[in-house]
Steps between C-alpha positions, in 0.01 A plus 500: 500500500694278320755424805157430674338148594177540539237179663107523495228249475175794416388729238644787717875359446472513120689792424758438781578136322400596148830818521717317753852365353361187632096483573438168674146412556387299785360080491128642576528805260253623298541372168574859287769544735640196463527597100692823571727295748907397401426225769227335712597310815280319744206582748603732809394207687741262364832758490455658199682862585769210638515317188497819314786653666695161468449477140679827446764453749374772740541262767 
């Protein structure tokens, strides 16, 4: 898990992001996953898995 990236915006995606090396929580997430999350990046609608992936140089 902790080579793992993990990206979710819902309640469902908390203990993927909350054990991933890096937990990334999306724009429109709900807000407790947004606490567990190393990073939050923008809407889906406006590129966030994009902007996510550029910020740590997957792409």
């Amino acid at each position: 898990m902790q080579d793992a990236i993990a990206i979710g915006d819902s309640m469902n995606d908390y203990p993927m992001v909350r054990d991933a090396g890096i937990g990334i929580a999306m724009g429109n997430a709900h807000p407790n996953l947004k606490k567990v999350a190393d990073y939050i990046t923008f809407d889906p609608a406006d590129g966030g898995i994009y902007h996510a992936f550029k910020k740590f140089n997957l792409i």
